[in-house]
C-alpha positions in Angstrom: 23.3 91.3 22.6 23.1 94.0 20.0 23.8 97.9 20.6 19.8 98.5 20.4 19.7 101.3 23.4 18.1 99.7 26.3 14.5 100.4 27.0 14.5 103.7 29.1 11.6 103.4 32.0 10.8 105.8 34.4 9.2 104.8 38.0 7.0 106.9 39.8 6.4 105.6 42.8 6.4 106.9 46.5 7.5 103.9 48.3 10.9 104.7 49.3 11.5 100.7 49.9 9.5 99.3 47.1 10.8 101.8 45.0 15.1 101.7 45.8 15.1 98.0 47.0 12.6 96.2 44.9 11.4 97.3 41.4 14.6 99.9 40.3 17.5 96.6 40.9 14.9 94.1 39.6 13.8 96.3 36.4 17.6 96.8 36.3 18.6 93.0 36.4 16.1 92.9 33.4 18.1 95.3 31.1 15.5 98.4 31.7 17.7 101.5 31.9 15.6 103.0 35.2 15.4 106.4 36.5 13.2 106.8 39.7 11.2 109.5 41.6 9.1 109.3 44.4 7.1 112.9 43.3 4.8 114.2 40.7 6.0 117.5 41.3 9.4 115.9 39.6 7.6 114.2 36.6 7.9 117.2 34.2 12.0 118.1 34.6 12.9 113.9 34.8 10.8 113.7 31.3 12.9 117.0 29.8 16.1 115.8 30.8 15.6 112.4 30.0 12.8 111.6 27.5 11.5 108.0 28.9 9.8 105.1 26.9 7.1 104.2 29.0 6.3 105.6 32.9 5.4 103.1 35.1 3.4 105.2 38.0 1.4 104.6 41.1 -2.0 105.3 42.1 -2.1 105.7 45.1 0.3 109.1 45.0 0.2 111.6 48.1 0.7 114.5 46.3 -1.5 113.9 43.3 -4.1 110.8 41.5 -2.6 108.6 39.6 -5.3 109.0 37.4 -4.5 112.4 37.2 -1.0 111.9 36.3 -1.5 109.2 33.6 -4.3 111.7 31.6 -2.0 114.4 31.5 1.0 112.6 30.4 -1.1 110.9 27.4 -2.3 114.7 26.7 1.3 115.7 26.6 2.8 112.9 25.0 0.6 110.7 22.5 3.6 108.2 22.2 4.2 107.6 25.5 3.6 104.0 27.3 2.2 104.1 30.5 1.9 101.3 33.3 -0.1 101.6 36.5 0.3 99.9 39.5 -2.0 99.6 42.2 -3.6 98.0 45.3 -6.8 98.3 44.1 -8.2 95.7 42.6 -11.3 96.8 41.7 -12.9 96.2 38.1 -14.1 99.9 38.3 -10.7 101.1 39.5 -9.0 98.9 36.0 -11.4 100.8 33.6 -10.6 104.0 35.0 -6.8 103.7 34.6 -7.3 102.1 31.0 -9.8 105.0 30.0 -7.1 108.0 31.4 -4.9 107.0 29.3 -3.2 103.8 30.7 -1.8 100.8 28.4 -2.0 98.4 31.0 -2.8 98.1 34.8 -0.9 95.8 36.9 -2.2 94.9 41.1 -0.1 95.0 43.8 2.4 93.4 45.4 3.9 93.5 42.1 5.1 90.3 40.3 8.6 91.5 38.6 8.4 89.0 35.9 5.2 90.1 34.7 5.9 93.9 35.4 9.3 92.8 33.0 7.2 91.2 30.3 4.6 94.0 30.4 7.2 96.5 29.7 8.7 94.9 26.9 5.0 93.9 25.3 4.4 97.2 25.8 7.4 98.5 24.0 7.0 96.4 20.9 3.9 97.6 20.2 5.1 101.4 21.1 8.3 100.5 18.3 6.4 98.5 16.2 9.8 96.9 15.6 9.5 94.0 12.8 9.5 90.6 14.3 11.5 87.2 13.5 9.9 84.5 11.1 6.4 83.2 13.0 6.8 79.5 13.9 10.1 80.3 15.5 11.2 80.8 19.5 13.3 84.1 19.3 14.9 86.7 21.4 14.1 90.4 20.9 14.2 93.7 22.6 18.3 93.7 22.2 17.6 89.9 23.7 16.2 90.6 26.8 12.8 89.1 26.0 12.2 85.4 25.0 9.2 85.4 22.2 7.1 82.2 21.5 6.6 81.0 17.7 2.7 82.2 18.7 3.7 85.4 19.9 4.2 84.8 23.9 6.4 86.9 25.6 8.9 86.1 28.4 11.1 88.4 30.1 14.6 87.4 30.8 17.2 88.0 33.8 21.2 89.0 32.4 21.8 85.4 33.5 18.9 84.3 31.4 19.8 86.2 28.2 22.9 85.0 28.1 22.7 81.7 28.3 19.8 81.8 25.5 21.8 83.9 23.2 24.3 81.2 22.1 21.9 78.6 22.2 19.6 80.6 19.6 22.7 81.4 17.8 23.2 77.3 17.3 19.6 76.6 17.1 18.5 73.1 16.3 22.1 71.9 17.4 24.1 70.6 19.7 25.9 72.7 22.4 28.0 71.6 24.7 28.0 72.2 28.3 31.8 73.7 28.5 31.0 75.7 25.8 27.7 77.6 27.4 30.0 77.7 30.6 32.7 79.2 28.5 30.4 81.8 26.7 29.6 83.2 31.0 33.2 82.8 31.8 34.5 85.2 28.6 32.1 87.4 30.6 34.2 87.5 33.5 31.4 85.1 35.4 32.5 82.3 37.9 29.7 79.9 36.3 30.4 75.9 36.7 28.3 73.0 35.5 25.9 73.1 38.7 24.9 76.0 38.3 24.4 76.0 34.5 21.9 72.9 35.6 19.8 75.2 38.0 19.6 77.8 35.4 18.1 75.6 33.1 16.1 74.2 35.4 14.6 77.6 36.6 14.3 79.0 33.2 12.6 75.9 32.0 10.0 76.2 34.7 9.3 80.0 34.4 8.3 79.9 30.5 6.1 77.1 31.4 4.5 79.2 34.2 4.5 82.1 31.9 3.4 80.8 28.8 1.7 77.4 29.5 4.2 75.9 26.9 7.2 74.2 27.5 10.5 75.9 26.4 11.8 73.3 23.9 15.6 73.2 25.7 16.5 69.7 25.6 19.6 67.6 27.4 21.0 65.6 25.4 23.3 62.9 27.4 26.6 62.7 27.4 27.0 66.1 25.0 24.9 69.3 25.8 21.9 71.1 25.1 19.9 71.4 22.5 17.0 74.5 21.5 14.7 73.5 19.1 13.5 76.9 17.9 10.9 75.7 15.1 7.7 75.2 15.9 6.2 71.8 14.4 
């Protein structure tokens, strides 16, 4: 990976166990440097001290609207990327977030892959960060997001990332199994053949629930793996 700081995301939420146990380890596992608070009253000294990328905030606040909240950040900061999350599902409700300011507006119980890929959508578009050759499968966002040659975008766990990285690095040939194991053991990782299979497996079956497409990772018998990164 390169030494592109990490996305820095900040969590507004006021569920103590959604917020500490679920979404701050997940968004961490995805290579999102998190902060979190559980008040708006907070919102204001967290973004002085620590600038963030995008604010990913609940509705459904005690102390304040959501609503509320994501106008007045978009007032205060143009740039900023904001993510709602909510229990209502409501058409109205999604208009209403979108028009105060939101970028996107994600239901609850919150899907983490999709909350992941959001976030790093989002951030492109915030960066405007060039993009790789169209027709190509790439990695971006310091390779913790998987891009289609169409544009798709899949968010990737550590373990995902770094099993993609060499194989994009050797794209269109052969790599062997001992050598992907050996890139996770240089690492420091107790990785063995079985569980390079499940990976695969797993990864293999999320970008073809994300994207509709499969992810052209191919066995090849007896030698390794092969990614096919062109398109066509």
């Amino acid at each position: 990976m390169s030494s592109q700081p990490s996305l820095r995301v900040l969590l507004l939420e006021d569920d103590e166990l959604l917020r500490d146990h679920v979404l701050v380890p997940n968004l961490l596992q995805f290579g999102f440097d998190v902060a979190a608070i559980g008040h708006p009253a907070d919102l204001n000294q967290q973004i002085q001290q620590r600038p963030p990328d995008i604010v990913v905030l609940d509705v459904g606040l005690p102390e304040s609207d959501g609503f509320q909240v994501a106008r007045q950040l978009r007032a205060r900061i143009a740039s900023i990327g904001i993510i709602m999350l909510t229990a209502r599902a409501e058409t109205t409700d999604r208009i209403r977030g979108l028009s105060e300011g939101a970028d996107a507006y994600l239901s609850k119980p919150i899907d983490i892959d999709l909350l992941a890929a959001t976030l790093y959508s989002l951030a492109r578009r915030l960066r405007t960060t060039p993009h790789p050759v169209a027709g190509h499968w790439h990695l971006d966002a310091n390779g913790w997001c998987l891009l289609s040659p169409v544009g798709g975008v899949v968010a990737l766990t550590q373990s995902e990332s770094r099993l993609l990285a060499p194989l994009m690095e050797s794209a269109n040939e052969v790599m062997s199994r001992d050598a992907l194991i050996e890139k996770f053991a240089a690492e420091g990782i107790d990785f063995d053949s079985q569980r390079l299979d499940v990976l695969i497996h797993r990864l293999r079956k999320k970008v073809l629930q994300v994207l509709g497409v499969p992810l052209p990772l191919n066995a090849v018998h007896g030698k390794g793996y092969v990614l096919v990164s062109r398109q066509g």
